[in-house]
C-alpha positions as CSV (number, residue, x, y, z in Angstrom):
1,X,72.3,100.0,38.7
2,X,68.9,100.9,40.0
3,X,67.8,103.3,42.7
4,X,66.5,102.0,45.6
5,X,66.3,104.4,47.7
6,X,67.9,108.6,48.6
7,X,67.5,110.5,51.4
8,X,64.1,112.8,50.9
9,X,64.9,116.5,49.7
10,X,62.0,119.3,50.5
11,X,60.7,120.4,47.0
12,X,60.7,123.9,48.1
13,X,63.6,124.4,49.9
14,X,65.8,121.7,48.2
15,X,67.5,120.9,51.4
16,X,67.4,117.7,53.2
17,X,64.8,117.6,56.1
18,X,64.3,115.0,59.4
19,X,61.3,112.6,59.6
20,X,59.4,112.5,62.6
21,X,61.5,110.4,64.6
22,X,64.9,112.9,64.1
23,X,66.2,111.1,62.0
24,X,66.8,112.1,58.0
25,X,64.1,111.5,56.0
26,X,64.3,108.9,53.3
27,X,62.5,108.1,49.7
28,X,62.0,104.2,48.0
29,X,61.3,103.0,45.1
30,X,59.5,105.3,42.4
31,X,59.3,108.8,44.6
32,X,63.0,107.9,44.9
33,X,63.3,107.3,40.8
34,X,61.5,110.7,40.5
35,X,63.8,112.5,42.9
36,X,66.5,112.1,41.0
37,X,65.3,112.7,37.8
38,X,64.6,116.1,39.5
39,X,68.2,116.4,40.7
40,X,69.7,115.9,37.4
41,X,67.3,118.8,35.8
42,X,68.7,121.2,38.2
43,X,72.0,120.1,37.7
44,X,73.9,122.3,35.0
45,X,76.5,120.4,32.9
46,X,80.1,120.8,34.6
47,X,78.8,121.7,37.5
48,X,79.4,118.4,39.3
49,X,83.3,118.2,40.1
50,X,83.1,114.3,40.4
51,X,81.8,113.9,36.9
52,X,81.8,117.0,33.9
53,X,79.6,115.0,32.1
54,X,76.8,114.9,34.1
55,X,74.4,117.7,33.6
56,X,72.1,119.7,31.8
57,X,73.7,122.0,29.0
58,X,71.1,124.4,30.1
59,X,73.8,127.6,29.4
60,X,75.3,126.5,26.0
61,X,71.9,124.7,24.1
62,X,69.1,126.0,25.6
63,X,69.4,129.6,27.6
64,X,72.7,130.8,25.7
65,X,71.1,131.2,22.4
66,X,68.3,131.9,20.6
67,X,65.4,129.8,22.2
68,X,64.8,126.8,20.5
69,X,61.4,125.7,22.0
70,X,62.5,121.4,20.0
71,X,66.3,121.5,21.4
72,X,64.9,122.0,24.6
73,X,62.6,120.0,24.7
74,X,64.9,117.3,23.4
75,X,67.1,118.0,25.8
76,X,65.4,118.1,28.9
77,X,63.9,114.7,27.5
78,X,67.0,113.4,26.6
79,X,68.3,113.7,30.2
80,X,64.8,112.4,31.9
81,X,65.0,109.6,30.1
82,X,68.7,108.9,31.5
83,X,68.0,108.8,34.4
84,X,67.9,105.3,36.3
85,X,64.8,103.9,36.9
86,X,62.6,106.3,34.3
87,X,60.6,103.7,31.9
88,X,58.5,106.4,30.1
89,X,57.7,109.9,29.9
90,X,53.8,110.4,30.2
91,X,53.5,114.2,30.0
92,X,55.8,117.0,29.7
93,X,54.9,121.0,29.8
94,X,57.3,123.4,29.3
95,X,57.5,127.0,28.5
96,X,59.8,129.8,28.1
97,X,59.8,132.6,30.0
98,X,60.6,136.0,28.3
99,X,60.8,138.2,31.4
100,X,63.2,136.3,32.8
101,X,65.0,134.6,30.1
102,X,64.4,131.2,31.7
103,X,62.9,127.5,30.4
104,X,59.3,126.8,33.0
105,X,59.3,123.0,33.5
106,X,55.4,123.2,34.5
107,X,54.8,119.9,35.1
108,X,56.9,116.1,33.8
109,X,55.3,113.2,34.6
110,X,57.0,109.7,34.1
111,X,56.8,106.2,34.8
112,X,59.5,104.0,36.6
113,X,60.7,100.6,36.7
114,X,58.1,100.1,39.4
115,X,55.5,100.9,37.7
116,X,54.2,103.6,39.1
117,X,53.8,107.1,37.7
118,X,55.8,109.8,39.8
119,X,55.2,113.7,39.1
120,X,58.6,115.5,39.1
């Protein structure tokens, strides 16, 4: 299966939004590769009731124990490079946040089976 296409999600809000004609806005190709590698990092395993399995363990490898700065990485690699579409990761940042006891995804880069480079 490859993605083709999604409808377009606002990066800030993480809502769906309309295009200028009224009617929902839409993503091809790569940006639409890179959107859902996005969803599936936000996505927390179990959360999904359709599938269990789909998911970050962000609460029982990574944020429920001691921080493990390789699991995580691994990890949040590990499910990038799941996703549909994603050829290659080409830079990955990532930092944990003490204050807050949460993992900063500063910036992911990777390149899709279109052969373009999408930022996610």
């Amino acid at each position: 299966m490859s993605v083709r296409f999604g409808l377009a999600i606002d990066q800030a809000s993480n809502d769906l939004y309309l295009a200028a004609d009224g009617n929902l806005a839409v993503v091809t190709d790569a940006l639409a590769v890179g959107q859902h590698a996005r969803q599936r990092l936000q996505t927390f395993a179990g959360e999904w009731f359709l599938d269990t399995t789909c998911g970050v363990p962000w609460l029982d490898d990574i944020l429920g124990r001691s921080y493990d700065p390789a699991l995580a990485e691994s990890v949040v690699k590990a499910e990038l490079l799941g996703t549909d579409g994603v050829e290659e990761i080409t830079s990955f940042s990532v930092s944990f946040d003490r204050a807050t006891r949460g993992l900063v995804i500063r910036s992911v880069n990777v390149t899709t089976m279109f052969d373009e480079e999408v930022q996610i």
